[in-house]
N, C-alpha and C positions, 0 to 999 in steps of 0.2 A: 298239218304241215309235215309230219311225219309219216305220213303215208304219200304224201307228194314226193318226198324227196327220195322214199324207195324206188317209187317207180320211175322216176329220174335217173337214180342209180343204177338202174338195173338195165334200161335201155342205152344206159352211154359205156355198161359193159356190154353190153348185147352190140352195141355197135362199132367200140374199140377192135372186138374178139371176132366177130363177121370182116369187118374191115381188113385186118392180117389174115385172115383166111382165106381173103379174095387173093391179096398182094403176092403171099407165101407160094399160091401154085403154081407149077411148072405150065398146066395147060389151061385155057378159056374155057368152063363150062361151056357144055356143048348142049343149043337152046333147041327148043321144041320147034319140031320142022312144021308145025301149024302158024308158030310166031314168024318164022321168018326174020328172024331179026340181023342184023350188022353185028359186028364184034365191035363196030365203033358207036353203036348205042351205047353202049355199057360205059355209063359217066363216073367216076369217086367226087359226090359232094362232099367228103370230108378232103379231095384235093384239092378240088374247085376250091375250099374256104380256104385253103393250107395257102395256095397262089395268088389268092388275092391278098390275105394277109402282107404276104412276102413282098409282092408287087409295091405294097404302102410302104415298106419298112426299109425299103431300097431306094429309099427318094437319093436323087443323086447328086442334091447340093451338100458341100463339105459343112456347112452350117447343122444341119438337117440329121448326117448321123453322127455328129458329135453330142448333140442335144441327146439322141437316140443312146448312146454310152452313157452319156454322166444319169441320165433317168435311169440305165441297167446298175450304176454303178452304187449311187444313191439307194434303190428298191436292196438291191444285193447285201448291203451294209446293214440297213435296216432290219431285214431278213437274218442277218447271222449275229446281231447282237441284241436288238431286241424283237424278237420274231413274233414272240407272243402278243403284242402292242399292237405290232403293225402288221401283223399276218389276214387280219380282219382287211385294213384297208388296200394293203394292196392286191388282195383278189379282188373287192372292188375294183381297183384304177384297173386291173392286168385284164377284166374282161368288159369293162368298161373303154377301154384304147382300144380293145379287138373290135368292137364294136364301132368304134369311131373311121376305125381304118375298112372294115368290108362296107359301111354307108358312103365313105368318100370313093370306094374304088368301084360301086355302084354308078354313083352319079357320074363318074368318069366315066363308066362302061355304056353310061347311055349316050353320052355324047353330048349332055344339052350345056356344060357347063367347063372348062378347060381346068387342068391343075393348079392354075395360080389364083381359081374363082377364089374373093372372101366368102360368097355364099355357101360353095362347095364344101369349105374349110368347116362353116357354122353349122351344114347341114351334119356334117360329122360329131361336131363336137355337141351336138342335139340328143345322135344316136346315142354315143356316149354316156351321156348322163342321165337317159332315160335307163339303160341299161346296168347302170351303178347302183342307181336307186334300186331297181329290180332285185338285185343282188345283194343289197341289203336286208330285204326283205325276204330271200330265199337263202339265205348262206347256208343252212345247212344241207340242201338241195345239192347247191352246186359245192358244197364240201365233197358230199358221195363221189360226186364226178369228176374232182379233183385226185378223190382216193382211186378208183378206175383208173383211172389216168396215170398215175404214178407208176399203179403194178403194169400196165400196157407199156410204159416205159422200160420198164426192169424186163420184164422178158421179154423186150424188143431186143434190147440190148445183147440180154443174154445167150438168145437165138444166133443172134450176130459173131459173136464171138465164139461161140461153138461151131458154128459154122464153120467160120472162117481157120478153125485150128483142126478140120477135120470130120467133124463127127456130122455126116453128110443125111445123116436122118432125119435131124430139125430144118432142112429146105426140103426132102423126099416124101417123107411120111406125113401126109398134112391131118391125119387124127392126131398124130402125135402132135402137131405144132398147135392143133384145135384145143387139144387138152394143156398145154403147155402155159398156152395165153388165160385161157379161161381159170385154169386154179389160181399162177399167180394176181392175176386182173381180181377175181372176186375176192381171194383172199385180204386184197388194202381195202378191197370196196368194204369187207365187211370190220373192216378193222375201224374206219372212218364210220361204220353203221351202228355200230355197240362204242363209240366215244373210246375205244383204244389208243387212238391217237394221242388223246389229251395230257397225257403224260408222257410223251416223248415230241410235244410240240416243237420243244427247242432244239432238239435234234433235226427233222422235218427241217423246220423254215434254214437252219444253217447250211442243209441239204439242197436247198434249192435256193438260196442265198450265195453258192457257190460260184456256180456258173455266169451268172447275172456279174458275179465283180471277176472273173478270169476273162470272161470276155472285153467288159472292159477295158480292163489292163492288156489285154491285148492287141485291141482296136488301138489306142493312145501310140503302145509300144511300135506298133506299125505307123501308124501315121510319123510319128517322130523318125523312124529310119528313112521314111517315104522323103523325108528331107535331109539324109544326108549322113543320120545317125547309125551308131552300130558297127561303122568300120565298111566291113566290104559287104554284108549282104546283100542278097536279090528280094527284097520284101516283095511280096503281090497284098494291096491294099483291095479292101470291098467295103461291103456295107455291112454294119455293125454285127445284123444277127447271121452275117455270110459266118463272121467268128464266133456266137453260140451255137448252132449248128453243127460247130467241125470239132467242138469241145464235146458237147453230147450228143455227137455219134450218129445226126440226122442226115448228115451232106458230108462227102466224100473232098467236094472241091479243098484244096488246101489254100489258105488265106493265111497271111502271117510272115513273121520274122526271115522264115526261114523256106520258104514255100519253095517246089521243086527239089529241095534234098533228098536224096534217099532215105527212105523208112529209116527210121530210130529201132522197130521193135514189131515185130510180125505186121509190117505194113500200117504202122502208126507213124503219121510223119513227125517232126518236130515239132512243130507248132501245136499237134493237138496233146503231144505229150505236154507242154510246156503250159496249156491249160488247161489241162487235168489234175497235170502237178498242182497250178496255185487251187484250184476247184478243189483239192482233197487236202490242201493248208487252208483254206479257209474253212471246208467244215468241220477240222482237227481244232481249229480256235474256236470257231463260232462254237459249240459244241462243249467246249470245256469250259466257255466264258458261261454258259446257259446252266453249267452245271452245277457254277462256282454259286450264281445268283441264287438257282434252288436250292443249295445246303444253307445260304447263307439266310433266306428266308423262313427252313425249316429251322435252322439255331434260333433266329430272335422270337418263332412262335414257341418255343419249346420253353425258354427263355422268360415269355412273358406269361406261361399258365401259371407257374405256381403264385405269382404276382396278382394272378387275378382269384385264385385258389383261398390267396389270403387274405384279400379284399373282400372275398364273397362271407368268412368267417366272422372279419370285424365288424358286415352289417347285422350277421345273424344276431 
């Protein structure tokens, strides 16, 4: 199992860090004049997946991304208070749903069944749980590529914001941007590979606990202005993850309270600061509450050795 999930790991940074070295470039490799190819062959199946996803998550009945919040909000809570618990299950549900959502937007895509099929719906929820199960069975596989994952996030991020304040090398120089993704990408990979993690779990899930309840509370906080709330603002409502998205830094669109005001802060609108804000209070709590748990579980083992110390005496 442990040699499966290296190689698992090692290809989903191999394919994170390829992946941004396509997107990063200024120009279209230039292909071999034997192939002959189009510039519009060149497909990203990791967008393809990214839009189909989105395509499921954007369902446009108000029933539909409400349901879509309270699950973000619920997983989120979970995640920042007891992360260690349910950190197992909800990467099951989290790539278990993915899987439920590209099998419905499949059977959509072929045409043979409409959005409101019950079959459509079952053949999803099939995908699903076959894939949960899987995931049970492979967690520490898809742990590695969760950890990838993380670090491709951070120096997505990081890229971005350098960028965007100047330092025009991290879009020009794509060694630079090659080496950039790959140290910090491998770096979580291998942090999740030698069991580093396991001692800053509750940190992690409170980390990723965040976003999951700011968006939330953002989606609700809009829809409530969307009827009236708030006083005078101009809210622009969307679909749920339109608001995880604009909090972690993946989509530009501005959704929210406040959407259309000018930048708050080098080109940060309000709304994304305002869910960043609660995104860095709740991992400031989740965080401390995780901390409070593990002193308080290291006192009572601390607590009960000499108790067992002395029990082991009065058998001798």
């Amino acid at each position: 199992m442990m040699r499966l999930g290296l190689v698992f790991g090692l290809s989903a940074v191999a394919l994170v860090v390829a992946q941004e070295a396509i997107h990063t470039s200024e120009e279209t490799a230039k292909v071999a004049p034997a192939l002959q190819l189009d510039e519009t062959d060149q497909v990203s199946v990791i967008d393809t997946i990214r839009e189909a996803v989105l395509r499921q998550l954007r369902d446009q009945s108000a029933s539909g991304q409400e349901l879509n919040a309270w699950v973000s909000l619920a997983a989120g809570v979970a995640l920042m208070f007891d992360g260690e618990l349910f950190f197992k299950w909800i990467v099951m549900g989290g790539f278990g749903i993915a899987a439920m959502l590209l099998a419905q937007n499949e059977v959509a895509a072929s045409g043979a069944l409409g959005d409101g099929s019950s079959m459509r719906n079952l053949m999803g929820v099939e995908a699903g749980l076959v894939v949960a199960f899987i995931v049970y069975y492979a967690l520490d596989a898809l742990l590695l590529v969760l950890g990838a994952w993380f670090g491709f996030f951070l120096a997505h991020s990081s890229q971005k914001f350098l960028v965007a304040h100047g330092v025009e090398a991290f879009d020009t120089a794509h060694w630079l941007v090659f080496a950039w993704y790959s140290i910090i990408t491998l770096f979580f990979w291998f942090l999740v590979a030698t069991k580093k993690h396991v001692k800053m779990l509750g940190v992690i899930t409170a980390f990723f606990g965040g976003p999951l309840v700011a968006s939330s509370i953002s989606f609700f906080l809009t829809e409530s202005a969307m009827h009236g709330g708030f006083g005078a603002t101009q809210p622009v409502i969307g679909a749920w993850v339109d608001f995880l998205r604009l909090i972690i830094g993946t989509s530009d669109d501005d959704v929210g309270i406040w959407a259309g005001a000018p930048p708050v802060l080098a080109g940060v609108s309000y709304d994304r600061a305002f869910g960043c804000g609660i995104w860095a209070l709740c991992f400031v709590v989740g965080s401390l509450f995780h901390a409070k748990v593990k002193a308080a579980k290291a006192k009572e083992a601390a607590n009960q050795e000499p108790l067992m110390s002395e029990w082991i005496q009065v058998e001798a």
